[in-house]
Each structure stands twice: as C-alpha cells, then as structure tokens.
C-alpha positions in Angstrom: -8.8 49.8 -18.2 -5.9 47.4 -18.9 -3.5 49.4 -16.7 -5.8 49.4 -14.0 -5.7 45.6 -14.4 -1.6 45.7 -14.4 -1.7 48.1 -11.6 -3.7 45.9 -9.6 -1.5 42.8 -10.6 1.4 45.0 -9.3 -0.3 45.7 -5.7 -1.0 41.6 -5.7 2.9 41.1 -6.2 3.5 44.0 -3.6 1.3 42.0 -0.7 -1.1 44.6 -0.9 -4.2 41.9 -1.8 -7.1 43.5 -0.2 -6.7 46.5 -1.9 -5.9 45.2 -4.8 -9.2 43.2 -5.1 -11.3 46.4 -4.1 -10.2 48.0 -7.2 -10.9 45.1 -9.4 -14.2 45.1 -7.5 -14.8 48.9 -8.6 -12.9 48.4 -11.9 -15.4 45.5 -13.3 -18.5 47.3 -12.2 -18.2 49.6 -15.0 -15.4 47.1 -17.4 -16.3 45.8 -20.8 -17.1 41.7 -21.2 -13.2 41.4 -22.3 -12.1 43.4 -19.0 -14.9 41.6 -16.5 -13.2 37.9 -18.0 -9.5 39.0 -17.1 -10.8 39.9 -13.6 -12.0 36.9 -13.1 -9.6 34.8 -13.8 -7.2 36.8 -11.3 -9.7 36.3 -8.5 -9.7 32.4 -9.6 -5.7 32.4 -9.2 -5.8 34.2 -6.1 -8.4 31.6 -5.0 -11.0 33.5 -4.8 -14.1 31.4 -6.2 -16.8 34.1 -4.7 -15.6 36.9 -6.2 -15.3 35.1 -9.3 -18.6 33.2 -9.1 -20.7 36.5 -8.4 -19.0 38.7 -11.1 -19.6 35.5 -14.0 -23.2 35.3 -12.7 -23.7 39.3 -12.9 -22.3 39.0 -16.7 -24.6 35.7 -17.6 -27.8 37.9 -16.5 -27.6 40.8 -18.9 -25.5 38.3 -21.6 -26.6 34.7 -21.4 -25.0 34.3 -24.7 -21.2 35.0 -23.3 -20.0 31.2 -23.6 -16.0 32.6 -22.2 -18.4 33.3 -18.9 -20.1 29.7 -18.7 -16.7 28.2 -19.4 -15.0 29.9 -16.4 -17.9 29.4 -14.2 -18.2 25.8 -15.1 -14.6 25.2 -13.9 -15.4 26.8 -10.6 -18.5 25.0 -10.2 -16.5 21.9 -11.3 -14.0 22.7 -8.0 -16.4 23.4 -6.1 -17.8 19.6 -6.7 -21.1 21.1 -8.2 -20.6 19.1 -11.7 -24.2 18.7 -12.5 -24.9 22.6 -12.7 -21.5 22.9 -14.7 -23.0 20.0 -17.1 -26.4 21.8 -17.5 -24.2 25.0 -17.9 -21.9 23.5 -20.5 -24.7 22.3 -22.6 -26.1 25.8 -22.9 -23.1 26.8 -25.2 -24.4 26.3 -28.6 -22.8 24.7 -31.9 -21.8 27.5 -33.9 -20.1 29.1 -30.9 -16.3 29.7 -30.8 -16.1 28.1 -27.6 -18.4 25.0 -28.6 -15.4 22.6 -28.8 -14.0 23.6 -25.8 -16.9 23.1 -24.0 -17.5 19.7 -25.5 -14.0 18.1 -24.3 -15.2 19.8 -20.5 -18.0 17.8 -21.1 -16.3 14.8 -21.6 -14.5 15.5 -18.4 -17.2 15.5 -16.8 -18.9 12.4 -18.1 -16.0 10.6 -17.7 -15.6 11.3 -14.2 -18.8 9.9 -13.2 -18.1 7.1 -15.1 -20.7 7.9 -18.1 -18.1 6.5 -20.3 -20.4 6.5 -23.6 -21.6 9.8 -23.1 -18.6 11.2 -22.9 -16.6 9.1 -25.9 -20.0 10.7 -28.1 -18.4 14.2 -26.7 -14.9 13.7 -28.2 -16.3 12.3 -31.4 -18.5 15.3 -32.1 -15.1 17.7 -31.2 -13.4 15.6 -33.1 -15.8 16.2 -36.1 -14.9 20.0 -35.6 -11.2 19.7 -35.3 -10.3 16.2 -36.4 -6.5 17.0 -36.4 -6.4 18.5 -33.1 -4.2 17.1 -30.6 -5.4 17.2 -27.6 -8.9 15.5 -28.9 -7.2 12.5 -29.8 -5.3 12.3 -26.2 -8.6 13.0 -24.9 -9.8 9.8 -26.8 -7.2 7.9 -26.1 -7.3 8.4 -22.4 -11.0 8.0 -21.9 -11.2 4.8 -23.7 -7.9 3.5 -22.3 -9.4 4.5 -19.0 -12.7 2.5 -19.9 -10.6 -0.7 -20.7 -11.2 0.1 -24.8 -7.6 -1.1 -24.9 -7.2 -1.7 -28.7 -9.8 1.6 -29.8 -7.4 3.5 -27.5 -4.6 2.9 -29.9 -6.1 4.4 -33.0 -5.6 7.7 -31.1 -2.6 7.2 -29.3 -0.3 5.8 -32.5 -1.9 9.1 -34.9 -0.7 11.5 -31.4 2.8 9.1 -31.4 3.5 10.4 -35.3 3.7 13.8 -34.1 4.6 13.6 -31.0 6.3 11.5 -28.1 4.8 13.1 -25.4 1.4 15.2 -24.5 0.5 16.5 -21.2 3.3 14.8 -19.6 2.5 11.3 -20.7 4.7 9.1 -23.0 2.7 8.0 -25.6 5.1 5.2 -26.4 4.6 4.1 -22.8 0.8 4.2 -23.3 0.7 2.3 -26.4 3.2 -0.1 -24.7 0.7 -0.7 -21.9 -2.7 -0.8 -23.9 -1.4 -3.4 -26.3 0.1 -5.3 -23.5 -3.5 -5.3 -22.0 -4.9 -6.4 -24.7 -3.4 -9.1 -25.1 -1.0 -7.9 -28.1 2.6 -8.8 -26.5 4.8 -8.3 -29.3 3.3 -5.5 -30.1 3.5 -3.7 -26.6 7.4 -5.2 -26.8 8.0 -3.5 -29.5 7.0 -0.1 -28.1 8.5 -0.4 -25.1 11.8 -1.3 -26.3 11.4 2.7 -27.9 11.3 4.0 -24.6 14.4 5.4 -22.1 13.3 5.2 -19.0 14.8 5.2 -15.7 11.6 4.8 -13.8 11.1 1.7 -11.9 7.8 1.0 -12.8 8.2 1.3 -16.1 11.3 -1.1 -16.6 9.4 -3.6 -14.3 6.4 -3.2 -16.7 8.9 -3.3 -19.8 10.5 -6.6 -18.3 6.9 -8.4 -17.2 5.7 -7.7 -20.8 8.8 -9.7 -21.6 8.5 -12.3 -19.3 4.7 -13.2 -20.7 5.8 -13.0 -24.2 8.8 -15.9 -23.1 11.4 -13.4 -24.0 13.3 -14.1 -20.6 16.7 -13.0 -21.9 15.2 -9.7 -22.3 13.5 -9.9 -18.8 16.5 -10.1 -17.4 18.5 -7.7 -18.7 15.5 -5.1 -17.9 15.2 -6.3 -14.5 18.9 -6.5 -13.9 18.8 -2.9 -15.0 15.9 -1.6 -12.5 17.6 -3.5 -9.8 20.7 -1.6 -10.3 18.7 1.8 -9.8 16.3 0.7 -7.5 17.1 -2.2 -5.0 14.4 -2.0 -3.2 11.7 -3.2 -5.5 10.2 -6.2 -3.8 8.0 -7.8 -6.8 10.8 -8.0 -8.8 12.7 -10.6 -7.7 9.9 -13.3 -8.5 9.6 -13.0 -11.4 13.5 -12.5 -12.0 14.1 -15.9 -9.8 11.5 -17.5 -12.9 13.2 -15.8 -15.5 16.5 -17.1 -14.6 15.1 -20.7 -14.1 13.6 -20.3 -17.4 16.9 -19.3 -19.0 18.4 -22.7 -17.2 20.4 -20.0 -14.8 20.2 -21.6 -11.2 22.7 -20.2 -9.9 21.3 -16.8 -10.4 17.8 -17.9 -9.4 19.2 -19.1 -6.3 20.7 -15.9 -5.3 18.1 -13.5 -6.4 15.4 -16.4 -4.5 17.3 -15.8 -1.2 17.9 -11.8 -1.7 13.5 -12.0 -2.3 13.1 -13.4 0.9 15.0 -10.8 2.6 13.6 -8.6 0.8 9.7 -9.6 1.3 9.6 -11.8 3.8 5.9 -12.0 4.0 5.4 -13.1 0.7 4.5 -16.4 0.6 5.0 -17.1 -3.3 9.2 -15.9 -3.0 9.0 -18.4 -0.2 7.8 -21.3 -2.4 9.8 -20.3 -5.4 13.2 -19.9 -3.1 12.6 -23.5 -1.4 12.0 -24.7 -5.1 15.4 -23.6 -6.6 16.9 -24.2 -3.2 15.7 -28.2 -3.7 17.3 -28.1 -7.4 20.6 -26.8 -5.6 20.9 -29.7 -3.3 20.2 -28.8 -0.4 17.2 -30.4 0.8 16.5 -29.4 4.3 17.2 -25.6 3.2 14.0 -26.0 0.8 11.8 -27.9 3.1 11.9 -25.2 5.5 12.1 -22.4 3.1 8.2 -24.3 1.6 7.1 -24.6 4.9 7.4 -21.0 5.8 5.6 -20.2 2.8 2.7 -22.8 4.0 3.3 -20.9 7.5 2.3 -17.7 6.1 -1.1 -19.2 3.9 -2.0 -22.7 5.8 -4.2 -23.1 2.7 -1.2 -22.4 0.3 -2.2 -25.7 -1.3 0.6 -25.4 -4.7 3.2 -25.3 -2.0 1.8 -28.3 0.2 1.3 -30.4 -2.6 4.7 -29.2 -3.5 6.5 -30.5 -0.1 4.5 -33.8 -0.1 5.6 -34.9 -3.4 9.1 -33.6 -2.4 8.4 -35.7 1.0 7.4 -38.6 -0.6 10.2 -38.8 -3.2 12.5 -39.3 0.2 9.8 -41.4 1.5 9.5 -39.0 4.2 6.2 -40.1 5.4 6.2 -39.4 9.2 6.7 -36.1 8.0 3.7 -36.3 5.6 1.4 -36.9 8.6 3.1 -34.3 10.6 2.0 -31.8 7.9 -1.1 -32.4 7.2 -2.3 -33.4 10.7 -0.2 -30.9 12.7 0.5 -27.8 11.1 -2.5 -27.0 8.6 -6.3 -27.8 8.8 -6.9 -30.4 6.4 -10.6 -29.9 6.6 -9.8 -26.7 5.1 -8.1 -28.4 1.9 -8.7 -30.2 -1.5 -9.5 -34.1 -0.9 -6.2 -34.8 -2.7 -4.6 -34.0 0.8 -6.8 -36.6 2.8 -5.3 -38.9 0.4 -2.2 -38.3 0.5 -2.3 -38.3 4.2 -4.0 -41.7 4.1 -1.1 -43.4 1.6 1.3 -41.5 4.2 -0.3 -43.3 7.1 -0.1 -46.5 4.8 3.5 -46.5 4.4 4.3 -45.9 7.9 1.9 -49.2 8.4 -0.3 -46.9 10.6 -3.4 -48.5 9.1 -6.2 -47.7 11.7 -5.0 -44.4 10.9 -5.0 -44.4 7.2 -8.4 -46.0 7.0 -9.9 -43.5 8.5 -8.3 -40.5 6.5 -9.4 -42.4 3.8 -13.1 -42.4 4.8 -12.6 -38.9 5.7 -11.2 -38.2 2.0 -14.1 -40.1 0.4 -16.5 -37.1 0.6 -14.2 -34.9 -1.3 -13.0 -37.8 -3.8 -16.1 -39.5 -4.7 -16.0 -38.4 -8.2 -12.0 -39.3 -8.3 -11.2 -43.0 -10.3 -7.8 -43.1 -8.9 -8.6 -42.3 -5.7 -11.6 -44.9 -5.4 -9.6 -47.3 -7.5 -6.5 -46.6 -4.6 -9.3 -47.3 -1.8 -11.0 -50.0 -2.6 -7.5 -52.1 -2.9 -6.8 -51.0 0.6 -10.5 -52.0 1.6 -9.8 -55.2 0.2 -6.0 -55.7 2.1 -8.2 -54.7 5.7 -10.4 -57.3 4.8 -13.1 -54.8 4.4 -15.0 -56.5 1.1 -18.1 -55.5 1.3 -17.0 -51.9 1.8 -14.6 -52.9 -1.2 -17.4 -53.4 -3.2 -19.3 -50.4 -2.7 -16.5 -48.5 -3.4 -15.3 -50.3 -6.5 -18.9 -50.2 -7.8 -18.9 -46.2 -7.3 -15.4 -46.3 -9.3 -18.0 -48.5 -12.3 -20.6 -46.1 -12.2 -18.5 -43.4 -13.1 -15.8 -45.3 -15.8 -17.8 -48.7 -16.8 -15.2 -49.7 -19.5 -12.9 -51.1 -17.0 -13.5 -54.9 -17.2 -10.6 -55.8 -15.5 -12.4 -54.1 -12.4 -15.9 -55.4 -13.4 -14.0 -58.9 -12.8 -12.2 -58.0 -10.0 -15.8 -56.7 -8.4 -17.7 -60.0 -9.5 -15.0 -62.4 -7.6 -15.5 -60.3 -4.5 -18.9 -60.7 -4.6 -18.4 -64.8 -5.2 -16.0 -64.8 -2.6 -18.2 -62.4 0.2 -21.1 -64.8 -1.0 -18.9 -68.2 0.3 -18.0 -66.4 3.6 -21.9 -66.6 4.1 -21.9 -70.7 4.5 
C-alpha cells in the first residue's frame, strides 16, 4: 500500500495531479486507518480540504474513536473558519487517549482566538499536568497569558523555556521576557534581559533603548539608539526620544542636531516640533525656536504644553503684542484651558490695552472661578479700573474658597467702607 502512496507522490512531483489523486481516491477505499491518515494529509498539502474532509468523515463513521482523524479534521475545519465544530470535535477525544494532549493545546488555540482567555489558560494547565516538562506547553502558556496582558505569570513560563532554550518557534525568549517585565512595570529587570540579546532589528534596539530611557539610564539610550540609527536612518520615532536623552545627559549640542534631523525626518509630528524649538531656545537662537513652537501649535491648535510653552518664553522677552497675536489670531482660545484667557488678559495689560484685557478677563472667569491666583490677579485689576463693587464680588469668591487670608479679608472690608462713602 505504502508504494502506492510513494508512487502517487512521484506522479504529484511529475505534474501529473489528477491522476495522482484518482489513485489515492481508489487506494484509500480499501487502505487501513494508518494508510487512509497519510492520504489525507497529502490531499491537505496539495490543498485539497474536500477530499480530505470526505475521506476523515467516512473513517469517523465506522471508527468514532480514531482521535488522529478528529485532529486532522479539526485543523481543516479550523481553515475553513468553522472553529466551533472543530471545538465540539476536539472535546470528543478522551483523557486516556494518546492524542489527548495534543488536542488540548488545539483547544487552547482555539479559545484563545476568540478571546476565551480563561478557558483556554485551564487547557494548557491540564496538558501541562500530563507533560509538565514539555516545551511547547510552557511557550503555549507563556504566549496566551502574555497575549492576555498576564505580563508577570507569563514569565514563570518564559524564564523555565529561557534555561533550555533561547529560542522556540522562532521567538527570542530573551526578547519576550525583556518585553513582559518591561510591561509590567519591572525595568531593571527587562534591562537586564535585553542587554542578553544581539539584535540588529530596529524595533528591537528602539524597544531595548526606550526601556532605558524610562529606567533613566540615558547613557545607555543613547548608545542603543545611536546604534539603530546607524542601521536604519529612517526610523522616525527615534529621534524624540534621542533629542530627550541627550538633554538629559546635558548634551545640547547633540539634542540640537538630532531635534533638527527629527523634523526633517517627521515633519508632521508636532511633539519633534516642540522639543526642536525647545533645545533650539537653549541654543540661542530665539526666533529659530519661536517658529519652530509655533509650527508645532500649527499642526494641533489645541497643543496647549507648547502654547503655554511660547507664552512663558514670550513673556520672558516681554513679547506681549505677540501674546495677543497668539492667542487671538492663530488658535481658538474658546477651545483652551482658562489659563490662556489669562494670560491673554495680563498680555493685554502690559500693552496698556485695558478695555481689552477686561474683557478677556471676564471671559476667563468662567473657566477660573475656582483659581485663587487668578481671582486674587482680577480683583486688583478690578480695583485699578475702578471697578469696586465688581472687586468685591470677586475678592469675596477668592474668600469663599481660601478664608485664611486676612490680609484679603481687610483688603475686602476697606472696599466695602470705601464703596459705602461714594454713596453720600
């Protein structure tokens, strides 16, 4: 029978296809259980499910016992996206079979792929029970609950693979336990790991060098990142983070540099934008960075780190004409924290624009009711328009909310006398 099989493997190889699956046809109408399997599994490699499918089926009716059978057919029922018959299937083979284990990690395939999780982690265990040293159970673990977010239970299976192996299935375990400790919050750990690993892959050095970079180990951020750079220039999220990590190591130079190659690089991300115009303003150059901030703010008008950024740099010049022109003129202030319609109102203040500022700050009160400084800031300004009884209101919200300032309580009380005198 087997050199019918080999002669038919021969026609295959010859082109003759069609003839060779008529005599498997023929050969497996009369072929042991052994003979019927190995014909299968060459119609399943020459993609043919039907002949497969019908010849498995045939075998299950006069053997419902033959678990080799309900394995095959569940993997064709499994391409053929019919997993809940290859589940009910799979279930069938019992506990004492030979097959049993292998049916329980297709299980936990199975589970796992629509997302039953729990179901499927139960699975592994009970293989496990049956083969605790086998390897491809604890991958199998590993994976699922890694997969499931069980970062740290993932690690119990992945450092018992790591002591006898360093890779399975074409995954480096070190780069796994690297990753799951890193996710779980376990930096010096996932450090540790991935300094085990030679890698030329880019995501894996910019992985290795982030880890690095949240642990505070910049000088090894750096070198990593230097290194992935050198293989692969074209990595856009890198240079960032390496512009931080050079600022963090007190190299400007360097962060200036790799901040204006970032831009280049990814000049729709507004964050490289706002990091370049802030290394640019420690370089000097001042009119550089401004415009470098405000094509950051061009690309988010609600980018509100780097407008607060560029009015406090603004204001440090005393820049205040260009203060209004932001926040009036080129984003939608409605759209933004109260702390803006302040800002906007002191801006208007300085430039002695005072119609102006009073009414940003009237427009800032609903947003900065709840603020002491900010109340504190506009009832003085109420009180220099002349506004007191408005200055009172508003000095008696700032009371409500911190009642301990007596100076204020004071202040308050000889408003009042003096509003009370303006009477007569």
């Amino acid at each position: 029978m087997n050199n019918t099989i080999e002669q038919a493997i021969e026609m295959i190889q010859a082109g003759e296809v069609a003839e060779a699956l008529t005599l498997l046809n023929e050969t497996a109408a009369s072929a042991d259980a052994d003979t019927k399997i190995d014909i299968c599994q060459i119609f399943i490699e020459l993609g043919n499910h039907d002949l497969a499918k019908n010849l498995l089926e045939n075998m299950l009716l006069t053997d419902d016992n033959n678990s080799e059978a309900k394995l095959l057919l569940a993997d064709i029922m499994i391409d053929d996206e019919q997993d809940e018959s290859a589940i009910e299937l799979l279930n069938e083979v019992e506990e004492n079979d030979t097959n049993y284990l292998q049916a329980l990690v297709q299980l936990a395939d199975l589970y796992q792929a629509q997302g039953l999780f729990e179901v499927a982690e139960q699975k592994l265990l009970a293989a496990k029970t049956i083969a605790p040293e086998e390897p491809i159970i604890d991958f199998a673990l590993g994976e699922l609950l890694f997969s499931s977010g069980e970062y740290h239970k993932s690690t119990i299976y992945y450092e018992k693979l790591k002591r006898t192996t360093d890779e399975f299935a074409g995954v480096n375990i070190a780069s796994r336990l690297a990753e799951a400790y890193a996710l779980n919050g376990e930096f010096e750990e996932s450090l540790e790991y991935y300094q085990t690993i030679e890698s030329d892959d880019p995501e894996t050095l910019f992985r290795y060098g982030f880890l690095a970079f949240k642990s505070e180990r910049y000088e090894i951020a750096i070198q990593i990142w230097e290194q992935l750079l050198e293989k692969e220039l074209e990595y856009p999220s890198v240079y960032l983070y390496l512009t931080k990590a050079y600022e963090e190591e007190g190299l400007l130079d360097e962060a200036y540099q790799t901040a204006n190659q970032g831009v280049d690089m990814d000049p729709f991300n507004k964050e490289m934008w706002f990091h370049a115009g802030r290394i640019t303003l420690k370089s000097g150059d001042n009119q550089k960075a401004f415009e470098m901030v405000k094509k950051a703010i061009s690309l988010d008008n609600e980018y509100q780190e780097a407008l607060l950024f560029l009015v406090e740099s603004y204001k440090k010049q005393e820049m205040f004409a260009e203060i209004t022109e932001l926040l009036t003129a080129e984003v939608d202030i409605e759209q933004l924290d109260g702390i803006f319609g302040w800002e906007l109102a002191k801006a208007y203040y300085e430039e002695e624009a005072y119609k102006q500022a009073l009414n940003a700050y009237q427009n800032a009160y609903n947003k900065m009711k709840g603020d002491i400084d900010f109340l504190k800031n506009y009832g003085y300004f109420l009180v220099e328009e002349g506004r007191i009884h408005s200055a009172i209101e508003v000095f008696e919200a700032y009371l409500s909310i911190d009642p301990s300032d007596f100076d204020i309580g004071q202040y308050v009380e000889r408003l009042k006398e003096q509003s009370d005198d303006t009477l007569f």
